[in-house]
C-alpha positions in Angstrom: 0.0 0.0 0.0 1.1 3.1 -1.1 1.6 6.4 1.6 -0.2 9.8 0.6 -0.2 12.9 2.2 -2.7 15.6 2.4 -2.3 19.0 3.9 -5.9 20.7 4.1 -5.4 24.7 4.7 -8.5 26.8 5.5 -8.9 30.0 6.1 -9.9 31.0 9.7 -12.0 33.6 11.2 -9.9 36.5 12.6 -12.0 36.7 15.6 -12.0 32.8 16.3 -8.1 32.3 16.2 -8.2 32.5 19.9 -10.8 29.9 20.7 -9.3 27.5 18.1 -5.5 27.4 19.4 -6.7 27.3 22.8 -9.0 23.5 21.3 -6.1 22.6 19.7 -4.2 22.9 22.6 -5.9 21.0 24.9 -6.2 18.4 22.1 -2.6 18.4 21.9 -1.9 18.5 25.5 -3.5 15.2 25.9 -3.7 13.7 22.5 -4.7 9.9 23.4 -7.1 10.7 25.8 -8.7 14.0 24.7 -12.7 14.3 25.2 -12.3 15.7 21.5 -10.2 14.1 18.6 -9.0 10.2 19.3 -6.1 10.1 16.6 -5.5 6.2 17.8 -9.4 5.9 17.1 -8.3 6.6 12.6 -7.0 3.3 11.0 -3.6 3.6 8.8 -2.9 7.2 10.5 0.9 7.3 10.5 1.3 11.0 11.8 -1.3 14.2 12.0 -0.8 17.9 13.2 -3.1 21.1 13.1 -1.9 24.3 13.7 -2.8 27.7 12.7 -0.6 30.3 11.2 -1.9 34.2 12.4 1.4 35.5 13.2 -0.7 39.1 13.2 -1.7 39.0 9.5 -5.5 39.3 8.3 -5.8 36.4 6.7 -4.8 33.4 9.5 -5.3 30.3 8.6 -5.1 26.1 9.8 -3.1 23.7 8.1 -4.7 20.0 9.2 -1.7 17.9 7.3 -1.6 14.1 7.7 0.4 11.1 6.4 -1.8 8.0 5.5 -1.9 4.5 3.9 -3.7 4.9 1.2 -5.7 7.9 -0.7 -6.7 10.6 1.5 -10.4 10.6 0.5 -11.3 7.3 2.4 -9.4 8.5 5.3 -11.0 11.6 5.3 -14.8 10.2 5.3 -14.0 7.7 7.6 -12.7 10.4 10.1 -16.1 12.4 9.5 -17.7 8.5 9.9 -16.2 8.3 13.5 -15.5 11.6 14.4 -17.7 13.8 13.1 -18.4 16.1 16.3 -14.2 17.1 16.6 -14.5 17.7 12.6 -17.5 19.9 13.5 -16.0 21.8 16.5 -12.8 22.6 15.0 -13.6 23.7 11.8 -16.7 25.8 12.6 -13.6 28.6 13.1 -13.3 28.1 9.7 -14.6 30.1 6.7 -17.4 29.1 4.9 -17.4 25.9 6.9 -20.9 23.9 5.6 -23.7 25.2 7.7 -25.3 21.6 8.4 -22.0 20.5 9.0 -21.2 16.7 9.7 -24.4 15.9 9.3 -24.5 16.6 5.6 -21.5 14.4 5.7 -21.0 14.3 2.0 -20.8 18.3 1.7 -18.1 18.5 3.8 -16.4 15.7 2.7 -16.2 17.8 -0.7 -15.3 20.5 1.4 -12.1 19.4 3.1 -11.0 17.9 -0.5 -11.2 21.2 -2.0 -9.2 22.6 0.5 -6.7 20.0 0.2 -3.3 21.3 -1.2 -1.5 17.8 -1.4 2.4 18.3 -1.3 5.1 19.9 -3.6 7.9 17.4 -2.1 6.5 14.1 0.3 9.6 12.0 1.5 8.7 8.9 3.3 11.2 6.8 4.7 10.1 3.4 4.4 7.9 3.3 1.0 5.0 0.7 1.2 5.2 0.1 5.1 2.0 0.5 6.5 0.8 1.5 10.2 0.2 -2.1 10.4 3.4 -3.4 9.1 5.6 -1.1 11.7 3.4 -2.0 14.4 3.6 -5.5 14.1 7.2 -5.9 13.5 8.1 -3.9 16.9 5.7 -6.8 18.4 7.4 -9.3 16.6 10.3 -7.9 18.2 9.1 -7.6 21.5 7.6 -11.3 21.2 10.8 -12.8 20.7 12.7 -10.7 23.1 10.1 -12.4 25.6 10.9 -15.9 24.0 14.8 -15.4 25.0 14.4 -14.0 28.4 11.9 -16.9 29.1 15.0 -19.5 28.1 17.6 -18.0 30.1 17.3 -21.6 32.3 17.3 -23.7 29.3 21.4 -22.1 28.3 19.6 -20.8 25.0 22.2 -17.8 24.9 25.1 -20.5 25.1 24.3 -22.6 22.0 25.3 -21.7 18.8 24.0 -19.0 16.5 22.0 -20.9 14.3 20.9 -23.0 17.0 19.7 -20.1 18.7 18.1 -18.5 15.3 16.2 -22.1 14.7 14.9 -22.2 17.9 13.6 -18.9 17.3 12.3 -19.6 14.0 10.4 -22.9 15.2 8.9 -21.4 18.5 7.5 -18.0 15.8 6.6 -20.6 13.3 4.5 -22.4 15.7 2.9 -19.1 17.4 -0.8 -18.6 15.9 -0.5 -15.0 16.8 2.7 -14.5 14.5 1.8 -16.5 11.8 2.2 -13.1 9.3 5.6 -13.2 10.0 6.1 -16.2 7.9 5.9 -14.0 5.0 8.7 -11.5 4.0 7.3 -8.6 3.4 7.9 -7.9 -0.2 9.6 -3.8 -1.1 7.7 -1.8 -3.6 8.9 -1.5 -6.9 10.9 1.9 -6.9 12.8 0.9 -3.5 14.4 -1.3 -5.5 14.8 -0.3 -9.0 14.3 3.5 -8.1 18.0 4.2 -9.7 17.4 2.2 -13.0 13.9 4.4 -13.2 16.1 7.1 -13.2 18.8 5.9 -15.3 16.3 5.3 -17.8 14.5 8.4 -17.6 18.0 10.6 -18.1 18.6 8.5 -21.1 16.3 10.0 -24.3 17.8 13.7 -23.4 21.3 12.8 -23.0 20.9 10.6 -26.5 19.0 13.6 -27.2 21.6 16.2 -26.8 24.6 13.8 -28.2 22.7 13.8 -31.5 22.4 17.3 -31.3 26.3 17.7 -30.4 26.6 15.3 -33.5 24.5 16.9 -35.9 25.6 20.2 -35.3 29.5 19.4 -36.2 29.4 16.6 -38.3 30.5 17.1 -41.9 28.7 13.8 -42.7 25.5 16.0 -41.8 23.4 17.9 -44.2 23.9 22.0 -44.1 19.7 21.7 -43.3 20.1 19.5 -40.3 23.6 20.9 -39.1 21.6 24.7 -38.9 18.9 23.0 -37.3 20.8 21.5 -34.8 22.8 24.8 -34.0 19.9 26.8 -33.6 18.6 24.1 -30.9 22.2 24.3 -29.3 22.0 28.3 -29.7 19.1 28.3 -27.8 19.4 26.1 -25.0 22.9 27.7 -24.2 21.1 31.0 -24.5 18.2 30.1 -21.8 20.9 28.4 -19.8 23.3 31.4 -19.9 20.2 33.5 -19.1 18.7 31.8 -15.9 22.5 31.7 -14.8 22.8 35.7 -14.9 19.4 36.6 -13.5 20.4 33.7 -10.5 23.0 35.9 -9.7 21.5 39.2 -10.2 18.7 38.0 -7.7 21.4 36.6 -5.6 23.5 40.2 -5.7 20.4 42.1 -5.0 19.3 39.5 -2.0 22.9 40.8 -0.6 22.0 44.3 -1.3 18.8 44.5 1.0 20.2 42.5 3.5 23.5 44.9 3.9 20.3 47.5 4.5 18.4 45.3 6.8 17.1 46.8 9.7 17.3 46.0 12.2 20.2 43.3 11.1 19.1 39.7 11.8 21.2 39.5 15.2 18.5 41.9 17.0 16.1 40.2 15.3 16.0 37.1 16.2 17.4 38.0 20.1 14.2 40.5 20.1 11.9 37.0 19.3 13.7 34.3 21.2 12.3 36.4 24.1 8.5 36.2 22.9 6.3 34.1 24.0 5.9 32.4 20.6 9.3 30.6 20.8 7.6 29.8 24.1 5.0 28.0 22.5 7.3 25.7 20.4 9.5 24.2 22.4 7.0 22.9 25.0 6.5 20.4 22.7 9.8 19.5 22.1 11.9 16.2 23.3 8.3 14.9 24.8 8.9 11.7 22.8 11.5 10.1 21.1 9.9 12.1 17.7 9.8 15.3 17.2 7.4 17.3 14.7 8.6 20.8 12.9 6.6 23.3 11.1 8.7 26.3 9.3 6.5 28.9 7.3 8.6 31.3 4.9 7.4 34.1 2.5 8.2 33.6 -1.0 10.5 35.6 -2.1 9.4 38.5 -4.8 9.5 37.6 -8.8 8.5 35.3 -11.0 11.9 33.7 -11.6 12.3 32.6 -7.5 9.0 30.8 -7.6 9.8 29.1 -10.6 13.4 27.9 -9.4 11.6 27.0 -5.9 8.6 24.9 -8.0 12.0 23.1 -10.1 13.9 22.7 -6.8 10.6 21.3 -5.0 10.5 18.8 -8.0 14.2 17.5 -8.3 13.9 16.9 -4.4 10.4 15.2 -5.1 12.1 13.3 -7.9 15.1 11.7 -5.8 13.0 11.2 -2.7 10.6 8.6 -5.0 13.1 7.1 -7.2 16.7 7.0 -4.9 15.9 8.3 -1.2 13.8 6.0 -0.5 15.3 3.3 1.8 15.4 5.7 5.3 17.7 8.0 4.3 17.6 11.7 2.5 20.9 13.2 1.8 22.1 10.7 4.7 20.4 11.9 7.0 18.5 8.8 8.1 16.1 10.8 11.2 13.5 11.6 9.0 10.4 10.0 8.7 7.7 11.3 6.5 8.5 15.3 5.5 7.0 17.7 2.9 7.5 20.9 1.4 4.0 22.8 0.4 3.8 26.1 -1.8 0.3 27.6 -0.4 -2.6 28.9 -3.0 -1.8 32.2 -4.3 2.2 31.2 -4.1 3.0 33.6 -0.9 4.7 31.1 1.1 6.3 27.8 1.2 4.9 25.3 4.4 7.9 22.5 5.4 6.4 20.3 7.9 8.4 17.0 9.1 8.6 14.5 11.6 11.8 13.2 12.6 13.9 11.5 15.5 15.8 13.5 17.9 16.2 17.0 18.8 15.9 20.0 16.7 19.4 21.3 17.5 21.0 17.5 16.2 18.5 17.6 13.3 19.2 20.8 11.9 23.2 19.4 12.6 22.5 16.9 10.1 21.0 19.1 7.9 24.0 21.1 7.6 26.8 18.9 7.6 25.0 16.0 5.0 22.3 17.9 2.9 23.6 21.4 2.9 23.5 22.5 -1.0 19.3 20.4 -1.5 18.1 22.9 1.5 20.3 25.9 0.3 18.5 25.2 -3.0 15.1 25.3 -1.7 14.9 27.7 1.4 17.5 30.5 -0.8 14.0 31.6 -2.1 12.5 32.3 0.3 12.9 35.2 3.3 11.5 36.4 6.5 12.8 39.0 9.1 15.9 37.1 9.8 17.0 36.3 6.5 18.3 33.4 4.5 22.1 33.2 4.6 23.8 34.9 1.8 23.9 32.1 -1.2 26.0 31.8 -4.1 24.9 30.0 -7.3 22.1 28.4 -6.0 23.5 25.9 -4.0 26.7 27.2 -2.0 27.3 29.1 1.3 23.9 29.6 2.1 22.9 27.0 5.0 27.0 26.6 5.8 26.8 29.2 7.6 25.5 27.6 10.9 24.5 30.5 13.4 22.2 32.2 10.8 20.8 29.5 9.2 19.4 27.7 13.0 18.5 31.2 13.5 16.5 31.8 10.4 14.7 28.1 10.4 14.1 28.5 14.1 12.2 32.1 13.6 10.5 30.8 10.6 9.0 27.8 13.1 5.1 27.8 13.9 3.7 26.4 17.4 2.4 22.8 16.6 -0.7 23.0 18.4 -1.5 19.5 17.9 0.7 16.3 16.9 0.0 12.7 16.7 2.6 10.0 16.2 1.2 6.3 15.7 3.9 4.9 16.9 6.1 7.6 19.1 8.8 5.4 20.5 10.3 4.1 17.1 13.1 5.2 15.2 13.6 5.4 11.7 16.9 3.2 12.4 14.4 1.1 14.9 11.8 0.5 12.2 14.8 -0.8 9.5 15.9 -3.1 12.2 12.6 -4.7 12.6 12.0 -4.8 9.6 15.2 -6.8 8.8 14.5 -9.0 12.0 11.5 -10.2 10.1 12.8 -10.2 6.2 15.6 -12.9 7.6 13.8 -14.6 10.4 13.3 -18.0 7.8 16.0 -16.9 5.0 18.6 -18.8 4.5 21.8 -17.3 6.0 25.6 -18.2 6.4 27.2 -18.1 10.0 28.5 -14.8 9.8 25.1 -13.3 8.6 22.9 -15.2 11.2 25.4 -13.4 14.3 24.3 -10.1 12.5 20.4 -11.0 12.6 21.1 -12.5 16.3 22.7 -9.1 17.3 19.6 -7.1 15.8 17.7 -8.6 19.1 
């Protein structure tokens, strides 16, 4: 089964901001047992958060995001089938919310889907692992854990290896409750040929341009086909040469206004880390073993930004289907499930993740392994602090540590309410399970079967 992601954004009425942070608070505050919104309660929910972004404007809004199994519309009417009173009382806030509401279940089924902006970029870890799957393997786990500890008078941890990995294998084998685990679960077909996907797909334009190279200088060529082919070189080089000089001239005037910045970004951001707001974020920070961040930035001015963010967006999208796609982006292997969202009317870009760890160590990791692919995206876009001065697209930019935390951290919004399905579990703890499981019956040499043994 497939993962999808939608992120539903409504617009919210100025005068009910209040009274909707302050129910998503206390839905967030106490998000399994809450009188309002039972997350646990919404089969093949990997993660949710709502949170509204007012930060003073006219125009706040909520963003309701979530990351599924499956296509959003049968998750959405079968959260208005068993919670249709929390739909009701949250998004009453909301502009022109269906008068009838959930009980005309239909019309605001239609509703939320026409406020649904999907995702630019959706990364997911483990392709193809459901709720289920992840669950179930941690049991698996845990079950044979239990089946080890129960042997300690039996010398189970002084026989050999594969001893100890058949005695495993029989006792799961003969468990009714793990009988699942008798079949491997199989990996979609991009996790593993993701890279030939791509090989293929970057083969008609490079043949492409190598007959162009061909035509253009070959004598064997006819004069019709050689100026053809020239003209097509001609112009490519032009549009390429072109996007490189305004790049820079967007880049040299970024420099400009940020020279005459005022206040410069140090007051800034000292001036906000003493707000409340910040406040508001980190209370809900290194709860759990996951943590969940929400960064909104303004897009910056110009028609060429947006279309180099949209390009960006894509590559990113691109390599997170087809090669990122085996618990690792850019080698950072704490992420999760994350997207990047360009909002209706392309004013700001939404990234919204949900990864292992700290902020402070993620945003390390982010530096030091996937520098130049966030340079590339966040370059475009601004806020009071002010993106790091960026070269070419890709260089300087996030490298430069103190300005970078500083401008991701003041572009953060207050998560008002998160939901993991499974908050104790790694990325790295869900790829061990997962191998636990894919070699519990395979056949494996000595050397490999200490490895699987150590994985307990």
């Amino acid at each position: 089964m497939r993962q999808s992601a939608f992120t539903i954004l409504t617009h919210v009425k100025a005068e009910d901001v209040a009274d909707l942070e302050c129910l998503l608070t206390d839905i967030g505050d106490d998000i399994d047992e809450n009188p309002h919104l039972r997350f646990a309660d919404l089969d093949n929910l990997h993660y949710a958060s709502l949170f509204v972004v007012a930060d003073g404007t006219r125009d706040p809004y909520l963003v309701f995001e979530g990351t599924i199994d499956g296509r959003p519309h049968e998750f959405l009417d079968m959260l208005l089938e068993r919670a249709p009173a929390a739909v009701d009382k949250i998004y009453r806030h909301c502009v022109d919310y269906p008068v009838a509401g959930a009980q005309d279940r239909g019309v605001v089924l239609d509703y939320l889907e026409a406020h649904d902006i999907g995702a630019n970029t959706f990364y997911v870890a483990w392709p193809g692992w459901t709720v289920d799957d992840i669950r179930k393997e941690q049991e698996l786990r845990d079950h044979i854990e239990k089946f080890i500890d129960d042997q300690k008078d039996a010398d189970l941890r002084h026989q050999p290896p594969q001893t100890i990995r058949q005695r495993i294998a029989d006792h799961v084998r003969g468990e009714p409750t793990t009988t699942w685990a008798r079949t491997a679960r199989s990996r979609p077909f991009l996790v593993k040929n993701g890279k030939t996907v791509l090989r293929l797909g970057l083969a008609p334009p490079a043949f492409g341009f190598l007959w162009v190279l061909k035509a253009a200088f070959s004598g064997a060529s006819t004069r019709r086909r050689r100026f053809l082919a020239r003209a097509i070189l001609v112009s490519v080089l032009g549009f390429a040469g072109g996007a490189v000089r305004q790049l820079r001239k967007e880049e040299t005037d970024d420099e400009r206004r940020d020279r005459e910045r005022a206040p410069d970004w140090q007051t800034t951001y000292a001036r906000w880390t003493e707000e409340e707001e910040l406040l508001g974020i980190v209370r809900r920070e290194d709860v759990k073993v996951q943590n969940h961040m929400v960064s909104v930035t303004r897009i910056k001015d110009g028609r060429f930004r947006l279309l180099t963010l949209r390009l960006v967006l894509w590559v990113v999208n691109l390599i997170a289907r087809l090669t990122a796609n085996k618990g690792s982006l850019g080698g950072i292997s704490s992420i999760h499930f994350a997207r990047w969202v360009i909002t209706p009317g392309d004013k700001s870009l939404i990234f919204m993740s949900n990864f292992d760890g700290s902020w402070e160590s993620y945003l390390n990791d982010f530096i030091d392994l996937a520098a130049r692919g966030l340079t590339a995206v966040w370059t475009n876009t601004d806020n009071a602090v002010g993106f790091p001065r960026t070269k070419w697209l890709v260089t300087e930019g996030a490298r430069d540590e103190a300005r970078f935390k500083a401008y991701a951290r003041f572009s953060m919004v207050p998560t008002h309410t998160w939901y993991s399905a499974y908050p104790d579990l790694t990325v790295s703890n869900i790829d061990n399970n997962m191998r636990i499981r894919q070699d519990l019956f395979a056949s494996l040499d000595p050397a490999a079967t200490e490895a699987w043994l150590r994985r307990l």
